[in-house]
C-alpha positions in Angstrom: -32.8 9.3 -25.9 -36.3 7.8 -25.0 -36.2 4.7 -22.1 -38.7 2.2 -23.0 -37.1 0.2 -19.7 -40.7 1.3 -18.0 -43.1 0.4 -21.1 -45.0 -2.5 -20.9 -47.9 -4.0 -22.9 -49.8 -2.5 -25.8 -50.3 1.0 -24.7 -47.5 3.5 -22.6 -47.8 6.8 -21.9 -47.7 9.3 -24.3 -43.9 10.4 -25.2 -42.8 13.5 -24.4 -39.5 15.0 -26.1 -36.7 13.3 -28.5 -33.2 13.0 -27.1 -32.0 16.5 -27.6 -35.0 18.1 -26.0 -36.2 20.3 -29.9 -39.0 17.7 -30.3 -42.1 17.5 -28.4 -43.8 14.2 -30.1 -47.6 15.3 -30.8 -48.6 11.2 -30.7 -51.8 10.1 -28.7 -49.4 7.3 -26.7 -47.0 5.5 -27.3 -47.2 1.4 -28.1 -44.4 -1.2 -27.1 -45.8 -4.6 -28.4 -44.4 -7.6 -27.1 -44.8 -10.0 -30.2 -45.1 -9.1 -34.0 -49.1 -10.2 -33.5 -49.3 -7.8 -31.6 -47.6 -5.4 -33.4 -49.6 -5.9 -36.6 -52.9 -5.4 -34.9 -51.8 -1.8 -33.7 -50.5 -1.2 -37.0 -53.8 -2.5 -39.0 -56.1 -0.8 -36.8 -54.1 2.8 -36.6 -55.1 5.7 -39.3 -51.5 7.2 -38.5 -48.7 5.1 -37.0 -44.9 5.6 -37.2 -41.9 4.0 -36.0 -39.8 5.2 -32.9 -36.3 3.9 -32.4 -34.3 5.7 -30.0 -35.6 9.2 -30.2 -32.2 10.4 -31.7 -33.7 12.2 -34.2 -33.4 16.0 -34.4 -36.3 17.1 -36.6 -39.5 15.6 -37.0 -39.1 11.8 -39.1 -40.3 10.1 -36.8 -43.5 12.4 -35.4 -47.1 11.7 -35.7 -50.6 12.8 -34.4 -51.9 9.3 -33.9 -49.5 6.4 -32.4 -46.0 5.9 -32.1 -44.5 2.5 -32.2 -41.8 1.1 -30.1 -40.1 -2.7 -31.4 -37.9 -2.3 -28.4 -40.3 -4.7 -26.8 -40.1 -7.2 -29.3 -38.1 -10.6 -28.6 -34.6 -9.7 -28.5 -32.8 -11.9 -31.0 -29.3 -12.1 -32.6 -29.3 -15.1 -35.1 -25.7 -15.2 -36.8 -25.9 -18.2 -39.8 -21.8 -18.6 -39.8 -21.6 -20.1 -43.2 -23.4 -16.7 -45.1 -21.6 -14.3 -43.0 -24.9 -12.7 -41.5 -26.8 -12.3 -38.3 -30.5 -11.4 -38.5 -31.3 -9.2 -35.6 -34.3 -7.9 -33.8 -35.0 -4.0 -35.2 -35.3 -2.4 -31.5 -31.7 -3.8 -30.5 -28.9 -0.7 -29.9 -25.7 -1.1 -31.9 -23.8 -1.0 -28.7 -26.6 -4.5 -27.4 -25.0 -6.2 -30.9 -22.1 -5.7 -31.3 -20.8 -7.8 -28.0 -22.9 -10.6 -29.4 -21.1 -10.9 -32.7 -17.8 -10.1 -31.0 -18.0 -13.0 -28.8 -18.8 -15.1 -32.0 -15.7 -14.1 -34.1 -17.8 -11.6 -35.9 -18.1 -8.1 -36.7 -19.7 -4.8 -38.8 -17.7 -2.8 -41.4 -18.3 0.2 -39.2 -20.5 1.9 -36.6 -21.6 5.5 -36.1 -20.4 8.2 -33.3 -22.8 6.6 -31.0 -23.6 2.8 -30.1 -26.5 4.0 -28.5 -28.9 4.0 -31.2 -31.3 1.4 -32.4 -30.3 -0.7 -35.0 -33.5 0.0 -37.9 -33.9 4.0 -36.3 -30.0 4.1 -37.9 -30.6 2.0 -41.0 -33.5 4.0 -42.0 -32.2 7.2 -41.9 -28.8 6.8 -43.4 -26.4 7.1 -40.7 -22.8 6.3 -41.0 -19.4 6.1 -39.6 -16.0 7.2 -41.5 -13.7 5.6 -43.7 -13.2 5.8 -47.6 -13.9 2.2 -48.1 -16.9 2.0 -45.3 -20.5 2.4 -46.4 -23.2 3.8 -44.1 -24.5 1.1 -41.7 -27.3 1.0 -44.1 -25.0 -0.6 -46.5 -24.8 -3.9 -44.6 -28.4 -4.8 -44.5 -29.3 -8.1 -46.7 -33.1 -8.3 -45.8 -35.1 -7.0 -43.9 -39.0 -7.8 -42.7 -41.5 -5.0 -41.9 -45.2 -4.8 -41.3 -46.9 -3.1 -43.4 -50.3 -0.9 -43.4 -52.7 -3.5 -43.3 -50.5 -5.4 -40.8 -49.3 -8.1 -42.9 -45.7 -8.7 -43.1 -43.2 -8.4 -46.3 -39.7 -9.5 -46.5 -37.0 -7.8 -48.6 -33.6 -9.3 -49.6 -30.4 -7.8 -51.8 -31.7 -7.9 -55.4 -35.5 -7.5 -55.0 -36.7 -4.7 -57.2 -38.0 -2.7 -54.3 -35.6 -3.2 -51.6 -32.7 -0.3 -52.6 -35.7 2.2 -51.9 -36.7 0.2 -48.5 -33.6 0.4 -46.3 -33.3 4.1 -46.1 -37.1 4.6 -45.9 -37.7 7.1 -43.1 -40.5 4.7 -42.1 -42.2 5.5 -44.6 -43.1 2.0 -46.1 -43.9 0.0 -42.3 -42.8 -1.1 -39.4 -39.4 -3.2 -39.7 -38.9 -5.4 -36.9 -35.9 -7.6 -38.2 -32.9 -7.0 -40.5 -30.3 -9.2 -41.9 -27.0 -8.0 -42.2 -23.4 -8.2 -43.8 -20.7 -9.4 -41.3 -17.2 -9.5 -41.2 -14.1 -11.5 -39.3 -13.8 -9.6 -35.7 -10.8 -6.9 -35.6 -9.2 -5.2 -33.3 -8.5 -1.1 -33.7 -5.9 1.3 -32.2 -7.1 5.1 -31.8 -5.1 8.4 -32.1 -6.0 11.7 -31.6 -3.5 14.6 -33.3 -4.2 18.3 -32.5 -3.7 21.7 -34.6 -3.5 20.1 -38.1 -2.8 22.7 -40.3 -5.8 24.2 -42.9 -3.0 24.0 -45.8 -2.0 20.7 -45.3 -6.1 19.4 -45.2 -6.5 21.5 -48.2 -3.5 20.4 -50.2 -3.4 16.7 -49.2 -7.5 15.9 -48.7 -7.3 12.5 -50.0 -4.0 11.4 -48.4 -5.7 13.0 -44.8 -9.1 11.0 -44.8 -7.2 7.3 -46.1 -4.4 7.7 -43.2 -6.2 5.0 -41.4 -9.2 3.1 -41.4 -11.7 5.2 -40.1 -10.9 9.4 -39.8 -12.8 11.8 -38.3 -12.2 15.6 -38.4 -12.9 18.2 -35.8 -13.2 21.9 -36.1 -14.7 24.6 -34.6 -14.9 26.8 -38.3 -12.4 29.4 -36.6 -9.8 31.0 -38.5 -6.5 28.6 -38.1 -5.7 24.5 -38.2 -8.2 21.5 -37.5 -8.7 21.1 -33.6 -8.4 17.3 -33.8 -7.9 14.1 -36.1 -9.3 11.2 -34.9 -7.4 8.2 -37.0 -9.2 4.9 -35.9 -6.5 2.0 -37.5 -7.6 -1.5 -37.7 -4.7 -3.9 -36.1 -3.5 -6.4 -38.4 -1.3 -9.3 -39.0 1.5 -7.4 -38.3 0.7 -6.2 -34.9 0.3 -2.9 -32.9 1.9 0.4 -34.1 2.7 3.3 -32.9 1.9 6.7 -34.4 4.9 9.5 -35.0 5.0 12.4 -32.7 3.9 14.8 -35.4 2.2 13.8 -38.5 1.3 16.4 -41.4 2.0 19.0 -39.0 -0.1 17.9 -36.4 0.6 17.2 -33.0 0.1 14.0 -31.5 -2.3 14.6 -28.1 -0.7 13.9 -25.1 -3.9 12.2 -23.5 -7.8 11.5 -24.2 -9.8 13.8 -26.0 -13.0 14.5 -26.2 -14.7 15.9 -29.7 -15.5 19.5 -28.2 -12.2 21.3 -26.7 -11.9 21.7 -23.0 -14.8 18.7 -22.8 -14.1 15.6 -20.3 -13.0 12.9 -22.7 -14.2 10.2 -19.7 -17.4 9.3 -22.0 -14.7 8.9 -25.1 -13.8 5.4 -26.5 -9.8 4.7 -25.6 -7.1 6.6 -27.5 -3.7 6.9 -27.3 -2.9 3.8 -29.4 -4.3 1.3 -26.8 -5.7 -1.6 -28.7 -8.8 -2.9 -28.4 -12.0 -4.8 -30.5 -13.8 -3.4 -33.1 -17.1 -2.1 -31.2 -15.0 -0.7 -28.9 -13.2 2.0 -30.5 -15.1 2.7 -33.8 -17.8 5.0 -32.2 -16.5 7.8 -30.2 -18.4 7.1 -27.3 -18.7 4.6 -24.9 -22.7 2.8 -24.1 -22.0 2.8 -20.7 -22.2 6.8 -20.8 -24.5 9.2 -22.1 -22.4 11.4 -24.6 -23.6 14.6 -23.4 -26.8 16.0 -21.7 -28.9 16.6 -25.5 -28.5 20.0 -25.0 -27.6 20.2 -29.2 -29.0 20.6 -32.4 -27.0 18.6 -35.3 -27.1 19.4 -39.3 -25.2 17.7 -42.1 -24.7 17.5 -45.4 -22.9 15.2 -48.0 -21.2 16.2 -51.4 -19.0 14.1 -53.3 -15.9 13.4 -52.5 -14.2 14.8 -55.3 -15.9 18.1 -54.3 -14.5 18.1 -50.9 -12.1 20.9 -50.6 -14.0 23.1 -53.0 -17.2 22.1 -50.4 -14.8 22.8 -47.3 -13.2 26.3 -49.2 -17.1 27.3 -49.4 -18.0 26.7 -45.8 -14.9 28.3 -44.6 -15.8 31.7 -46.4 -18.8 32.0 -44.0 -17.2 30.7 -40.7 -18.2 33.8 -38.9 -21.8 33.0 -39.6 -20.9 29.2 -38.6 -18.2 29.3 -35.3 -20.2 31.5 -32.6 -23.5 29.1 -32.9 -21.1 25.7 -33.0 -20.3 23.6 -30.6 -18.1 21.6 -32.8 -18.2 20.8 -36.8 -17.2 16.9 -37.8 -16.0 15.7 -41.6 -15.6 12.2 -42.2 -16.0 9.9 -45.7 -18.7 7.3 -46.5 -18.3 4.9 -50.0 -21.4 5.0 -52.1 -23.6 2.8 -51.9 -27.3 2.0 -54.1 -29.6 2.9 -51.7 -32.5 4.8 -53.0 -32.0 7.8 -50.1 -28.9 7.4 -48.8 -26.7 10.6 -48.9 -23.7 8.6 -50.3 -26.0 6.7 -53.2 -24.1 6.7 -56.3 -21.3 8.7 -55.3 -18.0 8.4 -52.9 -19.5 11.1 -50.1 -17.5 13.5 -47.9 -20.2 14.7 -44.7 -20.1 18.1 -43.1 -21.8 17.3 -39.5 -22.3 20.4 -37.7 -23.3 20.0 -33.6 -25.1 23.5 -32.5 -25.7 25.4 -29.6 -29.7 24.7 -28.7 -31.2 27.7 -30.8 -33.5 26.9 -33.0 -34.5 30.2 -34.5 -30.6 31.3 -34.5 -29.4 28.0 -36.2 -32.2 28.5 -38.8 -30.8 31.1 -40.9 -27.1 29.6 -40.8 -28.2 26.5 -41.8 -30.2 28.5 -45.0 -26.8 29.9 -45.7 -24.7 26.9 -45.8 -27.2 25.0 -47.7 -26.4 28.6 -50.4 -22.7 27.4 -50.1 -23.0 24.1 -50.7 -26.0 24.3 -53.5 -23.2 23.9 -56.7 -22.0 20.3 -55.4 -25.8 19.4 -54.6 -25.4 18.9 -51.1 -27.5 16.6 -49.7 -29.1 16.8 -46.1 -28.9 13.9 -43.6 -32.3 12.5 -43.1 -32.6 12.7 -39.3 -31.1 16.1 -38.9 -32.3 20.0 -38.9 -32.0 21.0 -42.5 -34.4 23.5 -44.5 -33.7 22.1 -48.1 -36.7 22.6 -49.9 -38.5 19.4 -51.9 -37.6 20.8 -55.1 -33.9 20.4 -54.5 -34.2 17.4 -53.2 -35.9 15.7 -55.7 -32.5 17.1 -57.8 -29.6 15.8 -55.5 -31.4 12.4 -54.8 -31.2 10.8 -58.1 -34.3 8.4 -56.9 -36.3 11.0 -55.2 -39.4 9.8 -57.9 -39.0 6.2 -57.7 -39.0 6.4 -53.7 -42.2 8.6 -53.9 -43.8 6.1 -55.8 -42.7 2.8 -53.8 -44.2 4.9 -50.8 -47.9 5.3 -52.7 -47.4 1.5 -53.7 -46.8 0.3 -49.9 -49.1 2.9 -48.3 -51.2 4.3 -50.4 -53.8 5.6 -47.8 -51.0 7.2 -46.2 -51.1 5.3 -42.7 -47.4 5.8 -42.7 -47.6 9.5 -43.6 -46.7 12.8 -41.6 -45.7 15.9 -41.2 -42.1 15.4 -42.2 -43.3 13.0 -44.8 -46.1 15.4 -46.7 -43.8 17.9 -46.9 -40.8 16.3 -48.0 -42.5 13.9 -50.4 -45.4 15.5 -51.6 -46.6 12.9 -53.5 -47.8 15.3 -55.7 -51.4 14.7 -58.1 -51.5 11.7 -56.5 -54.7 12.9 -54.7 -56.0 13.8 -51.7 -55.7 10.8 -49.8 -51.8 10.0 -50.8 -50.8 13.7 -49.6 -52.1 13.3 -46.0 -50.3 14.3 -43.3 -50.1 12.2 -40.2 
């Protein structure tokens, strides 16, 4: 991840790498403004500006040849109005900065993602998620949100304004957001499990009955030939009390202490298993803040279908596991509930993701990932935003039912492309929209 701790005033030094090291950011500098003024000055005086949360990214969303901007400098705020259910939060803030915050105020968010280490707009704008058939991506909870836009003005979006389904998930594409409002709920405590060796047949046969078993489910597997390596079953406490979990459960093996995702792994960086109860933000990622998961040596894919394609998805990917295991570190399949959001991966449709965490080979990973896109191409799979896929524009305007409509909101907020880049011009072509509307920046 990139530390902003040494940043200070308009202008840092220019960024070097994302998180996992495949990124070398080709920005002039790096900005960290301290107020939104400030902020909208850089903005209205760049030619090519883009957005920089947490550098988790592993492909090029958030690149550009002119300036990168950091809101991790902005005001830190957390402003919780009790009576709608919502806090309005400063854009740069982690998840793992939050979620304390709304803890100690009897408050919580449906879910959180694998890591509370990421910014709080970075995640919201490119469609990451947790796991759980009735949990939406984190994206789902935003209300409002405020972002600058290209001539440094500032716009505010709620829930039910005609543009703001295409502006949550915008890959940056429409400004710079520097607040959101989002969805709570009452503060709950969870209990987490880990079972080992689940078998392929009883996944296959029972799909629906595996990912509901608690609150939150998360599958591990290495793609080898043979059972599941590990369920992770994160079960919300309730009025009832604690439980305990069966020694064997669908043929899998309760584990007999911590686990970490990858086998053989330290599970010391993992949030607490073995049924021991604790609040919300505390056992809904899989790792704990006060750790760094793992060094960024990784590359990460994934892919969505629906779920009602899941085992016929999972059957497909499991007839090229010998292309898949001997570049994987370890493969994850969890649920997301659709949602209306112009780009999310789950818009429109109950979603099961493949996640897919490789060894650090670009050019080998390349050609695997061309071949599970083949696979998955008859339940049109679609890509996760921040993540190394090759899925070309013309099937993504097919799988993303608002491809259009989001290419056009993106000519109506910036049409002379300030926003644009790289990632952005070839993703969204904007095409015959003319010369200036295709620029790359």
């Amino acid at each position: 991840m990139i530390d902003h701790s040494a940043d200070s005033g308009t202008a840092g030094a220019r960024p070097q790498r994302n998180w996992a090291g495949n990124i070398t950011f080709g920005a002039r500098q790096l900005h960290t403004p301290a107020t939104v003024a400030e902020l909208q000055s850089i903005v209205a005086a760049g030619s090519a500006v883009r957005a920089l949360g947490t550098g988790h990214s592993f492909n090029t969303v958030a690149d550009t040849h002119g300036d990168l901007i950091s809101v991790a400098g902005l005001p830190r705020s957390v402003e919780i109005d009790r009576k709608a259910g919502t806090a309005t939060v400063s854009a740069g803030l982690r998840f793992g900065e939050l979620t304390e915050t709304l803890h100690r105020s009897g408050f919580a968010l449906h879910n959180l993602g694998s890591l509370p280490h990421i910014s709080v707009a970075g995640a919201c704008a490119t469609g990451t998620h947790g796991s759980g058939v009735d949990n939406r991506s984190l994206a789902g909870a935003v209300r409002a949100l405020e972002l600058v836009t290209a001539d440094g003005s500032t716009v505010t979006l709620q829930r039910g304004d005609a543009e703001f389904a295409g502006a949550v998930v915008s890959l940056g594409a429409l400004g710079i957001v520097t607040r959101l409002t989002l969805d709570l709920v009452p503060a709950f405590d969870v209990q987490q499990w880990v079972y080992e060796g689940l078998p392929q047949e009883q996944l296959l046969g029972r799909f629906d009955d595996v990912m509901s078993e608690a609150y939150s489910v998360s599958l591990f597997t290495r793609w080898r030939d043979g059972p599941i390596d590990q369920v992770w079953l994160k079960q919300r406490v309730t009025a009832d009390g604690h439980r305990t979990a069966p020694p064997r459960w669908l043929g899998a093996t309760l584990a007999d202490g911590p686990r970490h995702p990858v086998p053989g792994m330290p599970a010391k960086h993992c949030t607490p298993q073995q049924g021991d109860p604790g609040p919300w933000h505390a056992r809904l990622p899989h790792f704990r803040l006060e750790f760094t998961p793992s060094n960024g040596e990784e590359l990460q894919s994934e892919y969505f279908v629906a779920r009602q394609d899941a085992v016929a998805a999972y059957e497909a990917l499991d007839r090229i596991r010998e292309r898949i295991a001997p570049l994987l570190q370890i493969g994850e399949i969890r649920t997301v509930a659709a949602d209306d959001l112009w780009l999310s991966p789950a818009q429109g449709m109950d979603a099961v993701a493949f996640h897919f965490t490789w060894v650090p080979d670009t050019a080998a990973v390349t050609p695997v990932l061309a071949a599970i896109e083949e696979a998955l191409a008859p339940f049109a799979a679609r890509p996760h935003w921040g993540k190394v896929f090759t899925t070309p524009p013309v099937t993504l305007r097919t799988v993303y039912r608002h491809y259009d409509d989001f290419e056009r909101l993106t000519h109506r907020f910036d049409p002379t492309g300030t926003f644009r880049n790289e990632f952005l011009a070839h993703h969204f072509p904007r095409t015959g929209q003319g010369p200036e509307a295709i620029k790359a920046g």
